[in-house]
C-alpha positions in Angstrom: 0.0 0.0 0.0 1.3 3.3 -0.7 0.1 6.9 -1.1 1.4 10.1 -3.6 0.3 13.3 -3.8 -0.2 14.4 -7.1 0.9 17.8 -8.6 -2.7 20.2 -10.3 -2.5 19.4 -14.1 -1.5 22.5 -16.0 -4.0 23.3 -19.2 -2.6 25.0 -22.1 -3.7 28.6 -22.8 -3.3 31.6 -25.8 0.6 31.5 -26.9 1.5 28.3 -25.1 0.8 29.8 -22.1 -0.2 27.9 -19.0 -2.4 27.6 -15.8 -3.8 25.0 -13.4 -7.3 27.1 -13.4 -9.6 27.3 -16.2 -10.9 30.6 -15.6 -7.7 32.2 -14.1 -6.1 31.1 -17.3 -8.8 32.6 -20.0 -9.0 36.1 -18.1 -5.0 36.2 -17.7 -3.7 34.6 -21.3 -7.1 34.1 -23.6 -8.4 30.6 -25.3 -5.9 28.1 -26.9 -6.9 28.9 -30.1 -6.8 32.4 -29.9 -3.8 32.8 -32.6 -5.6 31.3 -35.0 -8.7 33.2 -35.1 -7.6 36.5 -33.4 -11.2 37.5 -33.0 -14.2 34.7 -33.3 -17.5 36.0 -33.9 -20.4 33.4 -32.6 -23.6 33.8 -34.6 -26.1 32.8 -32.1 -30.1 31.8 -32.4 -32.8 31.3 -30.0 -35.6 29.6 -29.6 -38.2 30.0 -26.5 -40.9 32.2 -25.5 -41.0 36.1 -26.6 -40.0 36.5 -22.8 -37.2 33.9 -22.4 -35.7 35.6 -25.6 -35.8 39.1 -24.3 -34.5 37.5 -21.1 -31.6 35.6 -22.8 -30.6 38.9 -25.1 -30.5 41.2 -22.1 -28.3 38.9 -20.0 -26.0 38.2 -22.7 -25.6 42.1 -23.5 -24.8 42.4 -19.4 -22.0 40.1 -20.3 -20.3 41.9 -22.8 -19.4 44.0 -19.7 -17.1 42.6 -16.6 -19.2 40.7 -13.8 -17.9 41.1 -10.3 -17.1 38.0 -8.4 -19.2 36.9 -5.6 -18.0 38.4 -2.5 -15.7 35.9 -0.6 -12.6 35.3 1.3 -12.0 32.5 -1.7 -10.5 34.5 -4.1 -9.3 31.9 -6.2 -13.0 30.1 -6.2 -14.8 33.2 -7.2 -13.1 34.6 -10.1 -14.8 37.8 -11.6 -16.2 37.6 -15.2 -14.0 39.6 -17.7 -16.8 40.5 -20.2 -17.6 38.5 -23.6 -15.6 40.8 -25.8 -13.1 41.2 -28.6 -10.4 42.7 -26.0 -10.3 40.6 -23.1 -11.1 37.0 -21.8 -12.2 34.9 -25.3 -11.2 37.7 -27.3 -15.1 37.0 -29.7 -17.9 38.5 -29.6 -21.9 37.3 -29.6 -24.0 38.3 -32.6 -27.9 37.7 -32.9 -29.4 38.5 -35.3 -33.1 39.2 -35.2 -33.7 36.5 -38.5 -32.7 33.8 -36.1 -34.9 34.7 -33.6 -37.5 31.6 -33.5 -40.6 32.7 -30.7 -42.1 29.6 -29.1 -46.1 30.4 -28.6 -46.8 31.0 -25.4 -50.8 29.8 -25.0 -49.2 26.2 -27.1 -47.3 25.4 -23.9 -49.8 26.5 -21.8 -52.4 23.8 -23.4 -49.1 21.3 -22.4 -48.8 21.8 -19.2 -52.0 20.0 -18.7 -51.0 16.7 -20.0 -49.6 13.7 -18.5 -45.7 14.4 -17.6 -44.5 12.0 -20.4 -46.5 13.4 -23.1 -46.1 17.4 -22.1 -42.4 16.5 -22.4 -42.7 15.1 -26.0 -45.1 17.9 -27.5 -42.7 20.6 -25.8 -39.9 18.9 -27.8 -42.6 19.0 -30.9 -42.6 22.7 -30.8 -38.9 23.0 -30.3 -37.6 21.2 -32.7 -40.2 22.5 -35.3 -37.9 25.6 -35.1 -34.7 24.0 -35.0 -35.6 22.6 -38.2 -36.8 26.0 -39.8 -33.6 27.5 -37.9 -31.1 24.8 -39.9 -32.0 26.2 -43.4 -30.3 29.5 -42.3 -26.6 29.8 -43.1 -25.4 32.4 -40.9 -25.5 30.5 -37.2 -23.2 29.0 -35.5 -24.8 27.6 -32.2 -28.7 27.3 -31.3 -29.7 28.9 -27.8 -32.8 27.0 -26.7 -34.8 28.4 -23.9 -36.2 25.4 -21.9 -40.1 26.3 -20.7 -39.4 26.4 -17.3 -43.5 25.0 -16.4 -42.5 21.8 -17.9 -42.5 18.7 -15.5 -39.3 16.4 -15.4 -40.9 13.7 -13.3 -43.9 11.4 -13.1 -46.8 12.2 -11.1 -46.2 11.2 -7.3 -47.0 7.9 -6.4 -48.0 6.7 -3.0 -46.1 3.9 -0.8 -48.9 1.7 0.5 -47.1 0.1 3.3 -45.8 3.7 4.6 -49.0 5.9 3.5 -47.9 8.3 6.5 -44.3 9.0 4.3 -44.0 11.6 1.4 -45.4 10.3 -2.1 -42.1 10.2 -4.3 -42.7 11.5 -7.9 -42.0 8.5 -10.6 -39.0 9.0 -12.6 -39.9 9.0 -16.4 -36.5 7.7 -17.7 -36.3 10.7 -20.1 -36.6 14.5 -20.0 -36.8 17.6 -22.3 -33.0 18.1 -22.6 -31.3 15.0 -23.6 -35.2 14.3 -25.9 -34.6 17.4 -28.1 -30.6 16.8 -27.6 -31.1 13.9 -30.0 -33.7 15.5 -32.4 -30.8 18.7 -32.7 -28.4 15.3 -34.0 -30.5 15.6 -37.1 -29.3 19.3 -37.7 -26.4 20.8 -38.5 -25.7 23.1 -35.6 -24.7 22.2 -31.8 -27.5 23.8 -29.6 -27.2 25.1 -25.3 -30.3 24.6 -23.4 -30.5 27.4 -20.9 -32.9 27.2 -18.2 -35.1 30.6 -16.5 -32.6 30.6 -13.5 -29.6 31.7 -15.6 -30.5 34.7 -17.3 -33.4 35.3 -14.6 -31.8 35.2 -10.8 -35.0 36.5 -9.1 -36.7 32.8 -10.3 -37.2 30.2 -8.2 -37.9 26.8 -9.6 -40.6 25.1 -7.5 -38.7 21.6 -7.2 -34.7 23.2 -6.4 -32.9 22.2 -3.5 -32.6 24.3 -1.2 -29.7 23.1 0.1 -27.8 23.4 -3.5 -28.1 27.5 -4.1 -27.8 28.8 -6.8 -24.2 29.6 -8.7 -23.4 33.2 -8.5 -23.6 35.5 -11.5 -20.2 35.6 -12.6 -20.0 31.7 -12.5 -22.8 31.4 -14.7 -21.4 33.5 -17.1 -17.8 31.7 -17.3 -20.0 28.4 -18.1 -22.6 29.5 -20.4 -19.9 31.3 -22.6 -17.3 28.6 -22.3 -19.8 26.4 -23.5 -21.2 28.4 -26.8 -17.5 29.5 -27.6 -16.7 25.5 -27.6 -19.6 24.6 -29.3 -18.8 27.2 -31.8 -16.2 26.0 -33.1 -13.4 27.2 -30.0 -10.6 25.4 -28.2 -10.8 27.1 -24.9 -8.1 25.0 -23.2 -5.9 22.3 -24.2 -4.3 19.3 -21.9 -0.7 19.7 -22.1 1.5 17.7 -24.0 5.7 16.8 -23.6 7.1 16.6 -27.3 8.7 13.9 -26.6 5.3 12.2 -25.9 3.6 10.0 -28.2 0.5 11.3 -29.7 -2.5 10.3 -27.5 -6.1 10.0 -27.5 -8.2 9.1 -24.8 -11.2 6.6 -25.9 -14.1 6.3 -22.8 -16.3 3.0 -23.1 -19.7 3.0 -21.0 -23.3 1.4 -21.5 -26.4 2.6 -21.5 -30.4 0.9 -22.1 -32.8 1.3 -24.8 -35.5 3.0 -24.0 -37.8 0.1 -24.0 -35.9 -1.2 -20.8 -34.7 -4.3 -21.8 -31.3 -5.6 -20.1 -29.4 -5.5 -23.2 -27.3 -2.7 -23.7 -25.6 -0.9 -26.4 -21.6 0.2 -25.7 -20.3 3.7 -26.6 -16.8 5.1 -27.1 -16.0 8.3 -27.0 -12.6 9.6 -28.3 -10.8 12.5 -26.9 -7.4 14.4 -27.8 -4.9 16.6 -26.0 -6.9 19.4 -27.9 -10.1 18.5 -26.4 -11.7 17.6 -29.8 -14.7 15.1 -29.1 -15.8 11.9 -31.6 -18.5 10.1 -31.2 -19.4 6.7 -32.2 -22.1 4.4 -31.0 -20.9 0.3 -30.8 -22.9 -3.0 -31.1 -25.1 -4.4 -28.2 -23.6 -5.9 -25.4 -24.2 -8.8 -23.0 -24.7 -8.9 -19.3 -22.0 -11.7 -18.0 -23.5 -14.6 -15.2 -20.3 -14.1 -13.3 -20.1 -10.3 -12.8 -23.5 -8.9 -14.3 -21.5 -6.7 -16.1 -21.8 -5.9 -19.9 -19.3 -7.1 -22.0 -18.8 -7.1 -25.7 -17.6 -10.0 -28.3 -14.4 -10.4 -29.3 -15.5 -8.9 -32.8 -18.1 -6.5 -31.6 -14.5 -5.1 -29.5 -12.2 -5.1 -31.9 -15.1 -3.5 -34.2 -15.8 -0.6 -31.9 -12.0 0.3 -31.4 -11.4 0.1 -35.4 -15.0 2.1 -36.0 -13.9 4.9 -33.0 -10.3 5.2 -35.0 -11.8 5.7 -38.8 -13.9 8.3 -37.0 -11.1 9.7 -35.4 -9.0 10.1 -38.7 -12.0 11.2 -41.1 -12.0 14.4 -38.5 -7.9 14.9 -37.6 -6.5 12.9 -40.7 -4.2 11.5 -38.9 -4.2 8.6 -36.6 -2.5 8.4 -32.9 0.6 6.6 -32.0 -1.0 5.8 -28.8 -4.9 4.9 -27.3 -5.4 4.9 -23.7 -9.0 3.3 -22.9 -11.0 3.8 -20.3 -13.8 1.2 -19.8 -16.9 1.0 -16.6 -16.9 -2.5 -17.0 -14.0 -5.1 -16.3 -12.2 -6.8 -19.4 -13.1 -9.9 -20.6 -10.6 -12.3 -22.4 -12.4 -12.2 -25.3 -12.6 -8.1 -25.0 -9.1 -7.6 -25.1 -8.8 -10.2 -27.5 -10.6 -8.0 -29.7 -9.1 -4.5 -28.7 -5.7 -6.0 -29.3 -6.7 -7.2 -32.4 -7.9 -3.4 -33.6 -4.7 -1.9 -32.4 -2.3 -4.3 -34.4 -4.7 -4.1 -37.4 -4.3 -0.1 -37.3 -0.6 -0.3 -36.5 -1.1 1.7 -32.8 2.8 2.0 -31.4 0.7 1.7 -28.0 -2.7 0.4 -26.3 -3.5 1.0 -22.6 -6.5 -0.4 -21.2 -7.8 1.2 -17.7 -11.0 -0.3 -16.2 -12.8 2.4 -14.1 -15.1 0.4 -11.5 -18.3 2.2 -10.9 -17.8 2.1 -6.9 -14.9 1.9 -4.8 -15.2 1.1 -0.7 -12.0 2.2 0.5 -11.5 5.5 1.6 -9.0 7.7 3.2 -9.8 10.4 6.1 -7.3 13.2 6.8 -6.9 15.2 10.3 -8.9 17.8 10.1 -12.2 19.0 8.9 -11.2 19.0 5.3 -11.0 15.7 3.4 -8.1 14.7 1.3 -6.6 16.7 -1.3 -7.4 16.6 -4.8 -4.4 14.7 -6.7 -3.9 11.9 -3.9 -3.5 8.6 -4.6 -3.5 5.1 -2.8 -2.1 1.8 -4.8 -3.6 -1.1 -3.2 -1.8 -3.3 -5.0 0.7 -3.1 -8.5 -2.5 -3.0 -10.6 -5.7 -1.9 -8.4 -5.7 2.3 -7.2 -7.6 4.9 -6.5 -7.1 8.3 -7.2 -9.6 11.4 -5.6 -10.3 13.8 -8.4 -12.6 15.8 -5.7 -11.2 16.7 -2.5 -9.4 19.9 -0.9 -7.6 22.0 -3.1 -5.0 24.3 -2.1 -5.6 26.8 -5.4 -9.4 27.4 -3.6 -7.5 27.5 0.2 -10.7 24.8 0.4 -12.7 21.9 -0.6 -15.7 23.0 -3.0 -17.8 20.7 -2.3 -21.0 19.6 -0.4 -20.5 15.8 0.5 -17.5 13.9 1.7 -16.2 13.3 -1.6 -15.5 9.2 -3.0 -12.4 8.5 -4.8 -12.0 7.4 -8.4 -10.8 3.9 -8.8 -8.7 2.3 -11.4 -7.8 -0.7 -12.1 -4.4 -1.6 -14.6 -5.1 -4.1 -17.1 -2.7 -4.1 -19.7 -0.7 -1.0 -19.6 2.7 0.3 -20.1 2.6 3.4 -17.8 3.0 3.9 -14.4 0.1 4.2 -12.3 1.4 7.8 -11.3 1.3 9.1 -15.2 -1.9 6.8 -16.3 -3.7 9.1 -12.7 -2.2 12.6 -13.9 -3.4 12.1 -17.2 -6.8 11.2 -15.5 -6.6 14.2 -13.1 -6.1 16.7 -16.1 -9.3 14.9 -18.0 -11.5 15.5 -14.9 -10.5 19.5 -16.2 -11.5 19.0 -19.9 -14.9 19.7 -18.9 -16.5 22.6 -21.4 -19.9 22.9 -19.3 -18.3 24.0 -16.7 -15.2 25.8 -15.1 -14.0 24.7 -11.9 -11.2 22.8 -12.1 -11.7 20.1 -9.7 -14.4 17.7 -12.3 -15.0 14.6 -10.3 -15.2 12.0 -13.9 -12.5 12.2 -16.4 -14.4 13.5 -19.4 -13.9 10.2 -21.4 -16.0 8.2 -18.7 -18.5 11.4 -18.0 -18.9 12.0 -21.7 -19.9 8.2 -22.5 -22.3 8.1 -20.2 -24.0 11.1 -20.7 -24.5 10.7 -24.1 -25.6 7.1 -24.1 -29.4 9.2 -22.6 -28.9 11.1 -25.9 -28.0 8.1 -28.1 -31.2 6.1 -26.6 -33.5 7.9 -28.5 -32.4 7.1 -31.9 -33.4 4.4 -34.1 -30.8 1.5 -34.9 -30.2 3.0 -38.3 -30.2 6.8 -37.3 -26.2 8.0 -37.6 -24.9 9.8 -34.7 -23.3 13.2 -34.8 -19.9 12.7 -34.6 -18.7 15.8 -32.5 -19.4 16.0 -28.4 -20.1 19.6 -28.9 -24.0 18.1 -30.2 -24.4 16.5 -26.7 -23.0 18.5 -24.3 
């Protein structure tokens, strides 16, 4: 048994430059990219209600100008907005243009909210993408801002417990909601689109089901995400993960499972493929099987080596190039007859190197530190050569505390055929946990291979068997 303490992973900034904070580094340096665009102008849409559009226009004009940060002792936490414009922070500007303004009728979503939960849900995301559809015939947009109806339900009507009638009736979940059920109708279109909800651009609202115990993010920090998000989904490299050049060229491929929506155990395998630069592919892989011994899903041999050869022609039809080395990250243990089949990919496509990392869902040990605060962010245990865990959420000296609101879990990972160290396979998941575009603290709990393939299998669900997914992660984010 042993423990390291891991340095912050540095991100890569305008001019090479570099900083362990994602926001520290965009208001001190600009994007990545910004030498190759100097200035990028983002040629927004919206869709929603003639209020949510006057909403989302006036908040996004109050960000052209600085926001103050949220008065705190935590300087480093609470980092003032810069201002979306051409002369500091992203160096780009917003554009609307009064064409692409797409006005949802008002008395069609009050008829809605009447209906069952499930069905309210689906005409909403009717009406929606009737727009998005009009809005894809227009040449000059970039990235669709869609104003989610914020009377909408996201649950099931509340069902009573008949053994404890005295208890709370608990709303039924609907295994779907508005976001990721117009997320895959947008697949269909040619332009990414950011759902915003009422409580961004509108801090006086309320919504009836929040937690009071989660407030809400200050106004500054909603303004670093929503425009980190739209600058990436435009077309942006806000950050990049660093890179020795010594290194061989690496891309990071996440492999999770999701259900069909009609419930059934069987379940379909995603990879997601990530590169230093951040740029997202997405491909969606045969069905897989549950195994007796571990109830895990697992693929054939074929279905393996088919997935990793399908995720690399996907990778070099967008980068025309192919890496000298794939690390993959997989939520389910490795069969024989999996790495069978991902060995087999990597020798057909000549890869110099193949690492393959199994990320357990759950992980019982944990480690307590004196003190109230819990471990740092960056330390590591090795339980044995092969099995560690690594906590990706925890104190961090940057913030002078821990960000969080539960006793934060460690990520574990599990060596299965690898030719790195344990210490250089964790700092290279550290710096993924910060390749997060939705949002900007740099303390992400998933590594955004793992967080990336499971969100989007909720997306991927809704398509049919012979629908083609969107290959960039800027659609699903």
């Amino acid at each position: 048994m042993k423990i390291a303490i891991l340095d912050e992973p540095q991100l890569e900034f305008a001019g090479g430059s570099r900083h362990i904070d994602p926001r520290s580094g965009i208001a001190n340096y600009g994007p990545a990219d910004a030498a190759d665009t100097k200035v990028r102008t983002i040629r927004a849409a919206i869709v929603g209600t003639q209020e949510a559009i006057e909403g989302v226009r006036g908040w996004l004009d109050r960000c052209r100008e600085p926001i103050a940060a949220k008065l705190s002792h935590l300087s480093h936490y609470y980092v003032p907005f810069p201002g979306f414009d051409t002369s500091v922070g992203y160096r780009s500007t917003i554009v609307i243009n009064s064409r692409l303004e797409r006005r949802i009728d008002r008395r069609a979503l009050n008829k809605i909210v009447g209906l069952t939960p499930a069905e309210a849900i689906r005409q909403a995301v009717d009406l929606y993408d009737a727009e998005l559809a009009a809005l894809n015939e227009e040449p000059q947009c970039d990235v669709v801002i869609v104003c989610k109806p914020e009377a909408l339900p996201e649950q099931g009507d509340p069902i009573e417990d008949p053994e404890r009638p005295w208890k709370k009736a608990k709303p039924t979940p609907l295994g779907f909601d508005f976001h990721e059920l117009l997320k895959a109708r947008s697949l269909r279109t040619t332009r990414p689109i950011q759902v915003v909800k009422r409580e961004t651009w509108d801090s006086t609202y309320k919504p009836k089901d929040r937690d009071d115990r989660r407030p809400q993010q200050d106004e500054a920090t909603k303004a670093w995400n929503l425009h980190t998000a739209l600058y990436y989904k435009a077309g942006g490299v806000p950050w990049r993960m660093t890179r020795n050049n010594k290194d061989l060229t690496s891309c990071f491929v996440g492999v999770s499972f999701y259900r069909s929506t009609d419930g059934q155990t069987l379940q379909t395998a995603v990879a997601q493929v990530f590169n230093e630069r951040g740029d997202g592919v997405i491909v969606r892989g045969a069905q897989a099987t549950p195994s007796k011994d571990d109830r895990q899903p697992h693929l054939t041999e074929d279905d393996a080596k088919d997935l990793l050869e399908q995720s690399l022609a996907r990778y070099r039809s967008e980068h025309r190039t192919l890496p000298a080395r794939v690390m993959l990250h997989k939520t389910s243990s490795f069969t024989s007859a999996e790495l069978a089949g991902f060995r087999a990919a990597a020798e057909s496509e000549r890869l110099d190197q193949l690492e393959l990392i199994w990320i357990p869902r759950e992980e019982s040990t944990r480690l307590f530190r004196i003190g109230e605060q819990p471990p740092l962010r960056g330390t590591m245990l090795s339980l044995t050569d092969t099995r560690h865990l690594l906590y990706t959420r925890g104190a961090v000296p940057f913030y002078k505390t821990y960000p969080g609101m539960y006793v934060p879990n460690a990520l574990p990972f599990r060596l299965v055929d690898a030719d790195s160290s344990p210490e250089q396979i964790a700092a290279e998941l550290l710096a993924l946990t910060k390749m997060n575009w939705n949002a900007t603290q740099l303390d992400g709990k998933m590594p955004i291979t793992v967080r990336t393939a499971d969100s989007i299998g909720s997306i991927l669900k809704h398509l049919g068997q012979n629908d083609r997914p969107a290959p960039r992660y800027a659609f699903y984010m």
